[in-house]
PDB file of N, CA, C, O and CB in Angstrom:
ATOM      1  N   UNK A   1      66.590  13.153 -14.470  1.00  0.00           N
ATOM      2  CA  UNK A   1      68.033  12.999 -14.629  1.00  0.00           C
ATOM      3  C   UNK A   1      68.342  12.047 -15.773  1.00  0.00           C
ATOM      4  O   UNK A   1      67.522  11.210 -16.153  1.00  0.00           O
ATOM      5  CB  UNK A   1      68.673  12.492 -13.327  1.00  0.00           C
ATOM      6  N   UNK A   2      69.554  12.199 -16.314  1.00  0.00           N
ATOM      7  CA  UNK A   2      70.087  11.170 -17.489  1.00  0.00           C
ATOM      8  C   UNK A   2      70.292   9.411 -16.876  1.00  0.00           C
ATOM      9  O   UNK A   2      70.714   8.872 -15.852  1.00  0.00           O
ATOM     10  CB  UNK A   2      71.853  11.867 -18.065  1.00  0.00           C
ATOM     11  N   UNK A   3      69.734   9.001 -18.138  1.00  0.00           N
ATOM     12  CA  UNK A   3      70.338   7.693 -17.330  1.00  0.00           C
ATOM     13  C   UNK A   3      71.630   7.170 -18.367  1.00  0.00           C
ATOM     14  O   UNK A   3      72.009   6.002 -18.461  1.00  0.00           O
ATOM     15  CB  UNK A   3      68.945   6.260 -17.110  1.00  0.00           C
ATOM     16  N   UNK A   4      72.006   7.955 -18.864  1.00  0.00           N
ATOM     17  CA  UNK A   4      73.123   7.766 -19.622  1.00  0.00           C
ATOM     18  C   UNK A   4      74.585   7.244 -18.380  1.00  0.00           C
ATOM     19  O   UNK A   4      75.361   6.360 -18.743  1.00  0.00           O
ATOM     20  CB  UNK A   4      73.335   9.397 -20.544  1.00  0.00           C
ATOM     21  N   UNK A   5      74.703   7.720 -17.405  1.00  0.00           N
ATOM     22  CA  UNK A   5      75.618   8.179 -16.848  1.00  0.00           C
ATOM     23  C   UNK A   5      75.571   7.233 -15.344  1.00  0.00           C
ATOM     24  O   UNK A   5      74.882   7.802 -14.498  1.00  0.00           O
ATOM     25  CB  UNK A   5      75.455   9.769 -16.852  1.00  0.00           C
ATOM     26  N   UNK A   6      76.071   6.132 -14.950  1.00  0.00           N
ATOM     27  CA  UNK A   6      76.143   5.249 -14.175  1.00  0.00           C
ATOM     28  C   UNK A   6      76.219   5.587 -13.155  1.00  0.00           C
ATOM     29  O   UNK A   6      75.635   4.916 -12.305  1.00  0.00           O
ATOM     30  CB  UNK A   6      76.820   4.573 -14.340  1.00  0.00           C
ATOM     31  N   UNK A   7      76.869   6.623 -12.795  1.00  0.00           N
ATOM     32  CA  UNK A   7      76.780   7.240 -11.423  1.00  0.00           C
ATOM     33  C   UNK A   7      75.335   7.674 -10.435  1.00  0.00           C
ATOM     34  O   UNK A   7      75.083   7.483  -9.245  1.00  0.00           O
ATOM     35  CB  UNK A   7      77.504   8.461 -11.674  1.00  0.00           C
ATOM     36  N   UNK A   8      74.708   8.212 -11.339  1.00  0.00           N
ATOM     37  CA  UNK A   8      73.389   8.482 -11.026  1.00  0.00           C
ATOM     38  C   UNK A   8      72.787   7.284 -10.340  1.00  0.00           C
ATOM     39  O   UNK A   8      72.254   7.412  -9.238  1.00  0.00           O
ATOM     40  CB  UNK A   8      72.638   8.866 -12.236  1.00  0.00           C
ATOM     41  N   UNK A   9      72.862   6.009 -11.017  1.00  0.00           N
ATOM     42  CA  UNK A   9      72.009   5.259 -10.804  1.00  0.00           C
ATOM     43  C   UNK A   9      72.926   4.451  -9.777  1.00  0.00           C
ATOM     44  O   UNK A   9      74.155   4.426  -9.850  1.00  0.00           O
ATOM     45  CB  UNK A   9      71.378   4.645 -12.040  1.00  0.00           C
ATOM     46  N   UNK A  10      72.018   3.668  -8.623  1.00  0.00           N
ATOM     47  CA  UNK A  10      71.921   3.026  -7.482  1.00  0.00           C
ATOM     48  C   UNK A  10      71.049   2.204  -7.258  1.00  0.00           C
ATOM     49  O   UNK A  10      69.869   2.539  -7.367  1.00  0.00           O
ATOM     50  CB  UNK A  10      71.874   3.674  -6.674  1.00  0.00           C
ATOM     51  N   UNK A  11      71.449   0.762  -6.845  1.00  0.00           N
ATOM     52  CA  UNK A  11      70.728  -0.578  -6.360  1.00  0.00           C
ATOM     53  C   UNK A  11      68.958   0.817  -5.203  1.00  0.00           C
ATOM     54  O   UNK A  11      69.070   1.699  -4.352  1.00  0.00           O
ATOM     55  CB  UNK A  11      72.573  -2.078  -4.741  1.00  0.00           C
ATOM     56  N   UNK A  12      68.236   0.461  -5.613  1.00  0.00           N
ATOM     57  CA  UNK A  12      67.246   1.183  -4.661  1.00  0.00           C
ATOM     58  C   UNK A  12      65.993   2.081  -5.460  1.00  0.00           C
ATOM     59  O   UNK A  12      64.785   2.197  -5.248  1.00  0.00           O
ATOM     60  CB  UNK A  12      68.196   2.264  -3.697  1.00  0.00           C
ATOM     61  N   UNK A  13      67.183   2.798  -6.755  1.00  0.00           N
ATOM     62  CA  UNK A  13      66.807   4.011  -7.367  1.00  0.00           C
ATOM     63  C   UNK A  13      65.418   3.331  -8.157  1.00  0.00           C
ATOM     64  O   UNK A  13      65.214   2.235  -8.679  1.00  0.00           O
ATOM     65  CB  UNK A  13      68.146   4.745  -8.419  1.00  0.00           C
ATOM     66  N   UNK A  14      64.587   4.556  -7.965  1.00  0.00           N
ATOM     67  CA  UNK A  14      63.445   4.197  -9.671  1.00  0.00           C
ATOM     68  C   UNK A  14      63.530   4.451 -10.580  1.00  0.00           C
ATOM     69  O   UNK A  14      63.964   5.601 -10.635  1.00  0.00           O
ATOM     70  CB  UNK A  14      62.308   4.544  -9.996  1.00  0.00           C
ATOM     71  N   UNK A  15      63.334   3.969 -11.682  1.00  0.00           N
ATOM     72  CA  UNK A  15      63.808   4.563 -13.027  1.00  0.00           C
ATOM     73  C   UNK A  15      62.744   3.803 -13.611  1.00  0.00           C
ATOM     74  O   UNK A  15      62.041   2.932 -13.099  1.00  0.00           O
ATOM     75  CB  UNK A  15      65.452   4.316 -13.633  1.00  0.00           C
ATOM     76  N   UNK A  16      62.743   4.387 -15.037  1.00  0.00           N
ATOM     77  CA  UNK A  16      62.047   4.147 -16.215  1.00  0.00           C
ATOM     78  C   UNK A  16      62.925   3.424 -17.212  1.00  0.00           C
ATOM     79  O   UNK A  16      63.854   3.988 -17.791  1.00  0.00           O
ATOM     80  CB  UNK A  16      61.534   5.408 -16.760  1.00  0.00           C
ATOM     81  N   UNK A  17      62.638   2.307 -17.372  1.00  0.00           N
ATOM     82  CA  UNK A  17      63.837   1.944 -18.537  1.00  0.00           C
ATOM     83  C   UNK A  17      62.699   1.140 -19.614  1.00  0.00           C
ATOM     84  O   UNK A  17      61.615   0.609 -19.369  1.00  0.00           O
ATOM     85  CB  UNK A  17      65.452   0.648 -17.814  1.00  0.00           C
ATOM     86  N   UNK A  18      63.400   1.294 -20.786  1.00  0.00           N
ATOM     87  CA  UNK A  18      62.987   0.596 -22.146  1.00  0.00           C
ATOM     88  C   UNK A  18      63.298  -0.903 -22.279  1.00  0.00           C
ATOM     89  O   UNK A  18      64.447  -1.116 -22.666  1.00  0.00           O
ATOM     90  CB  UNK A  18      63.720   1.288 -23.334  1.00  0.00           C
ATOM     91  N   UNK A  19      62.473  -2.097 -22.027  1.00  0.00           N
ATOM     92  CA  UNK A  19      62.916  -3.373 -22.494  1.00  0.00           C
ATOM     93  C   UNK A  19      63.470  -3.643 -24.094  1.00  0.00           C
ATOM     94  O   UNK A  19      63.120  -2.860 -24.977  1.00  0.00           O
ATOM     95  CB  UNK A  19      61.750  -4.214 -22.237  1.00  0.00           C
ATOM     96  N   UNK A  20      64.022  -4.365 -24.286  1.00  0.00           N
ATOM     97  CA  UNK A  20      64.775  -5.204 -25.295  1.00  0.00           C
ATOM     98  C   UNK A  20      63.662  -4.969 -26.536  1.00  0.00           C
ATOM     99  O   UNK A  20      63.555  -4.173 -27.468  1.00  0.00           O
ATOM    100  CB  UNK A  20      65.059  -7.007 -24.756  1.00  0.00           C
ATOM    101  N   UNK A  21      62.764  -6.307 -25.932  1.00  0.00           N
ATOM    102  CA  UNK A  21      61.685  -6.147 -27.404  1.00  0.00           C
ATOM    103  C   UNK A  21      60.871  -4.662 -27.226  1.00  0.00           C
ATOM    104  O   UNK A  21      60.405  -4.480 -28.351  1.00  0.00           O
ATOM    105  CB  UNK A  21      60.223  -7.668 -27.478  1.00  0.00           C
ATOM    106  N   UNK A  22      60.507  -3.625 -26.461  1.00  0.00           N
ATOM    107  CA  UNK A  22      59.283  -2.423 -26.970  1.00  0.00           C
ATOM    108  C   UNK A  22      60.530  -1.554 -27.357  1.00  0.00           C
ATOM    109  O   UNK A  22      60.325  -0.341 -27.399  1.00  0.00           O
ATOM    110  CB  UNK A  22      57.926  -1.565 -25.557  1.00  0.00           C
ATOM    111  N   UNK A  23      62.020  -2.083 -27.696  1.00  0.00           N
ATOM    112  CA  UNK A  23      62.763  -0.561 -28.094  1.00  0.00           C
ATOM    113  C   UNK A  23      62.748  -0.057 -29.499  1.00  0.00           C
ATOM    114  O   UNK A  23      63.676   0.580 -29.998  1.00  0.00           O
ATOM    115  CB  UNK A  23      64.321  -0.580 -27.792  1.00  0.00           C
ATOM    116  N   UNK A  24      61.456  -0.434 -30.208  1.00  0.00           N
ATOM    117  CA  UNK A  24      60.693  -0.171 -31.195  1.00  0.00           C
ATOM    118  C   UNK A  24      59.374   0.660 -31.164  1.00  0.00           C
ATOM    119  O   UNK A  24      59.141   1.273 -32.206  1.00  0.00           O
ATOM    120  CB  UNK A  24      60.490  -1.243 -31.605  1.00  0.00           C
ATOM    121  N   UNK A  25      58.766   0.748 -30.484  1.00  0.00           N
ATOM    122  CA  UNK A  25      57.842   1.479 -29.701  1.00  0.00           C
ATOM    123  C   UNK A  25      58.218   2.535 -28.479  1.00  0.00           C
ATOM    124  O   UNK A  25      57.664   3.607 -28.237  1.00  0.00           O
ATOM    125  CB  UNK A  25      57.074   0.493 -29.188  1.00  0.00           C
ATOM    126  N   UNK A  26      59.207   1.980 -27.858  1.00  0.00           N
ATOM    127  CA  UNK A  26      59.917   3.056 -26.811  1.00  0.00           C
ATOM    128  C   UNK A  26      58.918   3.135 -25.551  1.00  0.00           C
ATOM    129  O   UNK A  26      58.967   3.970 -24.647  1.00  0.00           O
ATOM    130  CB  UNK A  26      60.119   4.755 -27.558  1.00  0.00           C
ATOM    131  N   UNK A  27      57.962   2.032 -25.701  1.00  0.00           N
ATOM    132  CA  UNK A  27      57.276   1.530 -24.113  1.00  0.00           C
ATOM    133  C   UNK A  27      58.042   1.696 -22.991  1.00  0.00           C
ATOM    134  O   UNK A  27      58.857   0.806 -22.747  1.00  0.00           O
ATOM    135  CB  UNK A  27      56.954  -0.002 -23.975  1.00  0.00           C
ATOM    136  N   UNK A  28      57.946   2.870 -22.069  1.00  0.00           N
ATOM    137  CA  UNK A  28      58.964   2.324 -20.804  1.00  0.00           C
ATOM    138  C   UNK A  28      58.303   1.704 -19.510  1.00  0.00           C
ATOM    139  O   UNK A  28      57.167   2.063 -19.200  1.00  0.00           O
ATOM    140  CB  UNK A  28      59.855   3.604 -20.206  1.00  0.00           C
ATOM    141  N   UNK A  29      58.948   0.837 -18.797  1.00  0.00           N
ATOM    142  CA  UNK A  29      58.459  -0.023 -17.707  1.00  0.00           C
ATOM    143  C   UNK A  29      59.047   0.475 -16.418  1.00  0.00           C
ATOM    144  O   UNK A  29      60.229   0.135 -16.365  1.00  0.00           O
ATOM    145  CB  UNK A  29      58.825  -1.521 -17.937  1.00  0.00           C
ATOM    146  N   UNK A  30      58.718   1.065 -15.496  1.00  0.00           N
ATOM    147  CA  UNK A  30      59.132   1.566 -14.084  1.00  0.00           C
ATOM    148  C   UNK A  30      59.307   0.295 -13.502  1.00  0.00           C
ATOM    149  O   UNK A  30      58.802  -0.743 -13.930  1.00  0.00           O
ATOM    150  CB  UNK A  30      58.058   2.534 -13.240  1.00  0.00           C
ATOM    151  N   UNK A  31      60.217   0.432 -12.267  1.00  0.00           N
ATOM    152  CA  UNK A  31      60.371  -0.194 -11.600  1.00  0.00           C
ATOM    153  C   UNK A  31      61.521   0.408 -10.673  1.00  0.00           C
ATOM    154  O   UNK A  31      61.705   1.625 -10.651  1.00  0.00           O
ATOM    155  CB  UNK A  31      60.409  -1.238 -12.196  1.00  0.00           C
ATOM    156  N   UNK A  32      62.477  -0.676  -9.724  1.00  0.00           N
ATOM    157  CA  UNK A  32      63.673  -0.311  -8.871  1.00  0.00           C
ATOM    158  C   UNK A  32      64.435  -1.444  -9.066  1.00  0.00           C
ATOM    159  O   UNK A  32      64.107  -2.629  -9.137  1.00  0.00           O
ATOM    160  CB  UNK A  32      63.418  -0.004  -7.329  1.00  0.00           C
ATOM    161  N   UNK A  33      66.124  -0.572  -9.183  1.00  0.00           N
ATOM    162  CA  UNK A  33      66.999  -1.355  -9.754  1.00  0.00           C
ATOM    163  C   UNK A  33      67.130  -1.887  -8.496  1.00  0.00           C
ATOM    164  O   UNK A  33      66.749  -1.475  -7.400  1.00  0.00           O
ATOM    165  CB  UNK A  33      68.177  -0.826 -10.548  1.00  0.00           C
ATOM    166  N   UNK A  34      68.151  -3.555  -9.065  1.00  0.00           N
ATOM    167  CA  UNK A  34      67.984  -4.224  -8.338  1.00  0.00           C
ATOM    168  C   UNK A  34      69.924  -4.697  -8.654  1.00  0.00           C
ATOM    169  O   UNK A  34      70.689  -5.174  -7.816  1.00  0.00           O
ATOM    170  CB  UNK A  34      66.517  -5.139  -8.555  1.00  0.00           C
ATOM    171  N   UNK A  35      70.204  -4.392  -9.940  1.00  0.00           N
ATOM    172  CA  UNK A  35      71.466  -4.584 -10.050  1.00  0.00           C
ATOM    173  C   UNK A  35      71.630  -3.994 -11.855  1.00  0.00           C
ATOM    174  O   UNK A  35      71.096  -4.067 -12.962  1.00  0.00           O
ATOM    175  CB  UNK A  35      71.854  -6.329  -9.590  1.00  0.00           C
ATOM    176  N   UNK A  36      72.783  -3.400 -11.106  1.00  0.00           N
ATOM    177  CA  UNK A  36      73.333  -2.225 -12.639  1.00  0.00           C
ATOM    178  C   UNK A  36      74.356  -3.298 -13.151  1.00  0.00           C
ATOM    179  O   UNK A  36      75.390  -3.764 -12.672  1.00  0.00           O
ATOM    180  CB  UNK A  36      74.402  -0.227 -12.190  1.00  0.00           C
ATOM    181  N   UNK A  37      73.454  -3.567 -14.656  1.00  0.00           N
ATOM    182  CA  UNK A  37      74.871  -4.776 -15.282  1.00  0.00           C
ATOM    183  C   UNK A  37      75.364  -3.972 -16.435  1.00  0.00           C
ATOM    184  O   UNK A  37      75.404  -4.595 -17.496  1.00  0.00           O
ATOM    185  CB  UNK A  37      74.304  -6.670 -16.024  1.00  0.00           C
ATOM    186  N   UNK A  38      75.823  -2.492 -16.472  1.00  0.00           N
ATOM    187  CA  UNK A  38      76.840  -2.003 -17.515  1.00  0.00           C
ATOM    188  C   UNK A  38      77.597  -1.544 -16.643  1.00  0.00           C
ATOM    189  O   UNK A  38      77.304  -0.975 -15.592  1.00  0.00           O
ATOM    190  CB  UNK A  38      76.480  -0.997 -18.635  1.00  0.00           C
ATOM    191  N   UNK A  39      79.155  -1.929 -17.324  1.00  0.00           N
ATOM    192  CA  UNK A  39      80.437  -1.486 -16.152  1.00  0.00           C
ATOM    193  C   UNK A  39      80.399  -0.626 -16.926  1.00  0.00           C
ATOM    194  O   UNK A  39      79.563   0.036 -16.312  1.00  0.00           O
ATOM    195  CB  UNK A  39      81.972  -2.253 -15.719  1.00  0.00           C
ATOM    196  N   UNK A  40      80.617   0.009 -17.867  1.00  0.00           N
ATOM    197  CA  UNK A  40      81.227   1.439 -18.423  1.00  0.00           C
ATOM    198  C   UNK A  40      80.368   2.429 -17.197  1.00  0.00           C
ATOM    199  O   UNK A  40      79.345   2.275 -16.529  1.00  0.00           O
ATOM    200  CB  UNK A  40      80.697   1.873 -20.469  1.00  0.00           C
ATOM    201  N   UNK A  41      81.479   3.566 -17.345  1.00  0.00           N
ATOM    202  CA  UNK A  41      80.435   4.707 -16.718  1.00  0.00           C
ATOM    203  C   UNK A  41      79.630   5.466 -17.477  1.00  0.00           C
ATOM    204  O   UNK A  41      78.796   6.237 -17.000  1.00  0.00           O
ATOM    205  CB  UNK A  41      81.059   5.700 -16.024  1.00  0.00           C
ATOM    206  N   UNK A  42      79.864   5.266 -18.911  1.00  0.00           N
ATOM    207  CA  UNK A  42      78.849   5.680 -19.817  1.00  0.00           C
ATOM    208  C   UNK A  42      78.468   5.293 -20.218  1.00  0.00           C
ATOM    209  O   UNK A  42      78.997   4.184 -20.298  1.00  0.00           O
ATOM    210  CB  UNK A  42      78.779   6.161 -20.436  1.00  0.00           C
ATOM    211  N   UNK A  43      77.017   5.388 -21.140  1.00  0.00           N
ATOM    212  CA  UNK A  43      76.734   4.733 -22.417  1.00  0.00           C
ATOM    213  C   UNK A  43      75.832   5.487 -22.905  1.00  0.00           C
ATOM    214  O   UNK A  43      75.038   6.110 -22.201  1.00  0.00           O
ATOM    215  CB  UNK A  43      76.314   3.362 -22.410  1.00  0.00           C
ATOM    216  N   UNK A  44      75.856   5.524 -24.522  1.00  0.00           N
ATOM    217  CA  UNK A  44      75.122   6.172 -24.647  1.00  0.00           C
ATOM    218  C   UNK A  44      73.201   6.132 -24.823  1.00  0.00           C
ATOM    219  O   UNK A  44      72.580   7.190 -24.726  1.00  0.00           O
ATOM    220  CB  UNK A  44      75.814   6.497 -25.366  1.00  0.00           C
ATOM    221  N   UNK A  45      72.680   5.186 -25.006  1.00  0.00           N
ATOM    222  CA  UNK A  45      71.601   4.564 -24.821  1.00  0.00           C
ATOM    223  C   UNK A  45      71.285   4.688 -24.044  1.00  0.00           C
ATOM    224  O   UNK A  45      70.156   5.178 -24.083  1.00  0.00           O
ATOM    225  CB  UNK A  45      71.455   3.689 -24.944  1.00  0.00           C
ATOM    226  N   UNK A  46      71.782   4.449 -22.761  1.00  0.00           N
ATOM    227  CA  UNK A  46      71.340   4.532 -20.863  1.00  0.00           C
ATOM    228  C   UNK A  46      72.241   2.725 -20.488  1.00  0.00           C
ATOM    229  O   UNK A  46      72.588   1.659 -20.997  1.00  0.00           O
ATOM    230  CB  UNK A  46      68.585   4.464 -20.409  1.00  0.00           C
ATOM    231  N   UNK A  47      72.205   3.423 -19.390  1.00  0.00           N
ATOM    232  CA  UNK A  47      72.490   2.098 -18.696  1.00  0.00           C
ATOM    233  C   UNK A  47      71.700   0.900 -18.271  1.00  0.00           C
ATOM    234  O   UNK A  47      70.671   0.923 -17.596  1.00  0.00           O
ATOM    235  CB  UNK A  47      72.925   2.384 -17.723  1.00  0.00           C
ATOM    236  N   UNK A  48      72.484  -0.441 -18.888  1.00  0.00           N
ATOM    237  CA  UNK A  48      71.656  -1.433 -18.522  1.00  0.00           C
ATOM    238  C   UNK A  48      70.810  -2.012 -17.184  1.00  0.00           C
ATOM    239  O   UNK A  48      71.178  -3.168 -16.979  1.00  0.00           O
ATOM    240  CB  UNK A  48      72.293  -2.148 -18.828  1.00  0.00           C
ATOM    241  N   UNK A  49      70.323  -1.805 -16.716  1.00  0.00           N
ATOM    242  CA  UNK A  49      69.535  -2.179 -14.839  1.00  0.00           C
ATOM    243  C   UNK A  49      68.822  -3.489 -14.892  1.00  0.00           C
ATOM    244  O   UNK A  49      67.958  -3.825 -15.702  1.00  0.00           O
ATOM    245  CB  UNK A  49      68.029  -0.880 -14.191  1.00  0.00           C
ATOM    246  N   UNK A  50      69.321  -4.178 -13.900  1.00  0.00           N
ATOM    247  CA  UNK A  50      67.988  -5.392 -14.008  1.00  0.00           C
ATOM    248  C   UNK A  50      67.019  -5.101 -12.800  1.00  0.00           C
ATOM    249  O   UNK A  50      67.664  -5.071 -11.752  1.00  0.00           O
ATOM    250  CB  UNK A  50      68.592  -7.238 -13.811  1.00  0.00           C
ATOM    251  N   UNK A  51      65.729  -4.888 -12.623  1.00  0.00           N
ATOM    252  CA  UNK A  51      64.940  -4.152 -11.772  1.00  0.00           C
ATOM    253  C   UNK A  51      64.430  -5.445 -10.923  1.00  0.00           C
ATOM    254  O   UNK A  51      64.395  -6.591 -11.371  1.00  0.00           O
ATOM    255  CB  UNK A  51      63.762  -3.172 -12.560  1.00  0.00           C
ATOM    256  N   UNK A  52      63.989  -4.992  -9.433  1.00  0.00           N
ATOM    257  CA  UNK A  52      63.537  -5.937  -8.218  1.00  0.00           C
ATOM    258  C   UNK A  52      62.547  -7.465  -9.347  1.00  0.00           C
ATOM    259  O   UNK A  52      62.750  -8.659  -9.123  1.00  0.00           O
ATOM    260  CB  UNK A  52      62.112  -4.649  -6.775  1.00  0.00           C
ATOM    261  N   UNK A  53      61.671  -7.001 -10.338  1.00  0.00           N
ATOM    262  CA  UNK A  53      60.527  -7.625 -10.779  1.00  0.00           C
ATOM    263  C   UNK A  53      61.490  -8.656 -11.961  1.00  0.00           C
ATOM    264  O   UNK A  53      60.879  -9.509 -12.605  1.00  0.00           O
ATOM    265  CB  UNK A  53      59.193  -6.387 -11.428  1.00  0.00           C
ATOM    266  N   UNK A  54      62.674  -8.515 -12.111  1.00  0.00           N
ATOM    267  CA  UNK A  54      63.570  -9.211 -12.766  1.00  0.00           C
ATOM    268  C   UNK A  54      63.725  -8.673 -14.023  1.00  0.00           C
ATOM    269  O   UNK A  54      64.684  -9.139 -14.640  1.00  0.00           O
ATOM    270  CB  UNK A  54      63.281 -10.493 -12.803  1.00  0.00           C
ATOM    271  N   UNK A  55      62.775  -7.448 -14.854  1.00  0.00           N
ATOM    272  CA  UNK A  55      62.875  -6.726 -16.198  1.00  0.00           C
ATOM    273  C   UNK A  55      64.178  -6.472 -16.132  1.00  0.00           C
ATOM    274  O   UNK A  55      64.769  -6.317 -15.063  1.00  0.00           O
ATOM    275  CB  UNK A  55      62.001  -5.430 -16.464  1.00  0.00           C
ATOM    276  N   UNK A  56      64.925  -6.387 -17.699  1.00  0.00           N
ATOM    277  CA  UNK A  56      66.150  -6.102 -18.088  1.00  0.00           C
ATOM    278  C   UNK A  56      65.789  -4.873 -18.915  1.00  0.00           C
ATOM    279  O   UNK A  56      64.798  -4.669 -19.615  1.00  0.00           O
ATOM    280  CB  UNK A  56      66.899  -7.276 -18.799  1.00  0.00           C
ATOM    281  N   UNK A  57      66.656  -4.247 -18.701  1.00  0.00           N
ATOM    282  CA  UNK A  57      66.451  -2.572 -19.934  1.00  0.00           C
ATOM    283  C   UNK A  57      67.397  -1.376 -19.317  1.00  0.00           C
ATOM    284  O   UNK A  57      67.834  -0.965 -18.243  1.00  0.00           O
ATOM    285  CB  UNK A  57      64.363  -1.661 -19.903  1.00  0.00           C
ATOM    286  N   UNK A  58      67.414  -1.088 -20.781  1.00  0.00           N
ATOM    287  CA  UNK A  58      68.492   0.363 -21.052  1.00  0.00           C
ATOM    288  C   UNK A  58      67.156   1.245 -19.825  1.00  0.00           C
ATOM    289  O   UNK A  58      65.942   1.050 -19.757  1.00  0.00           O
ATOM    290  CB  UNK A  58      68.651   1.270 -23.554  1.00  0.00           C
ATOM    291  N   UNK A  59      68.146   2.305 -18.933  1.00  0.00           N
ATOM    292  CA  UNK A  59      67.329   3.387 -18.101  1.00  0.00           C
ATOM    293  C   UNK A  59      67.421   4.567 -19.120  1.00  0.00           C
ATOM    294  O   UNK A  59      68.379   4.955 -19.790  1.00  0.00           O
ATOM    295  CB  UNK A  59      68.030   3.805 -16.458  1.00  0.00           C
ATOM    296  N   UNK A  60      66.128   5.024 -19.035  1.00  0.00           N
ATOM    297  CA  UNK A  60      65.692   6.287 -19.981  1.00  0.00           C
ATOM    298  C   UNK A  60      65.805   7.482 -19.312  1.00  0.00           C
ATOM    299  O   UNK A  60      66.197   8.587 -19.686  1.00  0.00           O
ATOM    300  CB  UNK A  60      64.232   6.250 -20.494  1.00  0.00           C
ATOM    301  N   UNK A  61      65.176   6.855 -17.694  1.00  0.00           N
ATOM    302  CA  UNK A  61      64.908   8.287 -16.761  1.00  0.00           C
ATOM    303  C   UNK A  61      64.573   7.841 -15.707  1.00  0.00           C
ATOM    304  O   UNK A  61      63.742   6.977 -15.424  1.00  0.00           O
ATOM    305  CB  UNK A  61      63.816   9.360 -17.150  1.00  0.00           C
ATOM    306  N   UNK A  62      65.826   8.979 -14.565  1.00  0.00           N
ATOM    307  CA  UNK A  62      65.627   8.314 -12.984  1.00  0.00           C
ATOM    308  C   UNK A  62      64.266   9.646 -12.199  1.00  0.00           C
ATOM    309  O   UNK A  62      63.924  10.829 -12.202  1.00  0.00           O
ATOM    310  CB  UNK A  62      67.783   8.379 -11.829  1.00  0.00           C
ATOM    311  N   UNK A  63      63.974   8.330 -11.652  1.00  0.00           N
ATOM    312  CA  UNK A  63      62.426   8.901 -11.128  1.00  0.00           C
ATOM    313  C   UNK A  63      62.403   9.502 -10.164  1.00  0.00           C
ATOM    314  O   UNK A  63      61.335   9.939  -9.734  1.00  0.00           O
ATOM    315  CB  UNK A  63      61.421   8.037 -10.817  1.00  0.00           C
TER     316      UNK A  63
END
């Protein structure tokens, strides 16, 4: 699924998201969100998630 689109995503969900510094490489780091910090319902990048392990990153793809 897109992670463009805020709805999708939920405190629980797994996703794949891209950290800050590998969004040069496009490394993605799994984990489960823990709190969605973009209010828009869109974006186009993906939405920001901060995951249980405390990683911050745009979501690429819900798992």
């Amino acid at each position: 699924m897109d992670g463009t689109v805020r709805a999708y995503i939920k405190p629980g969900t797994r996703v794949s998201i891209v950290l800050k510094k590998d969004q040069g490489t496009g490394l993605l780091t799994e984990g489960v969100v823990k709190d969605i910090l973009t209010n828009s319902s869109r974006h186009p990048h993906g939405i920001k998630v901060r995951l249980e392990g405390g990683a911050v990153g745009r979501v690429k793809q819900i798992l």
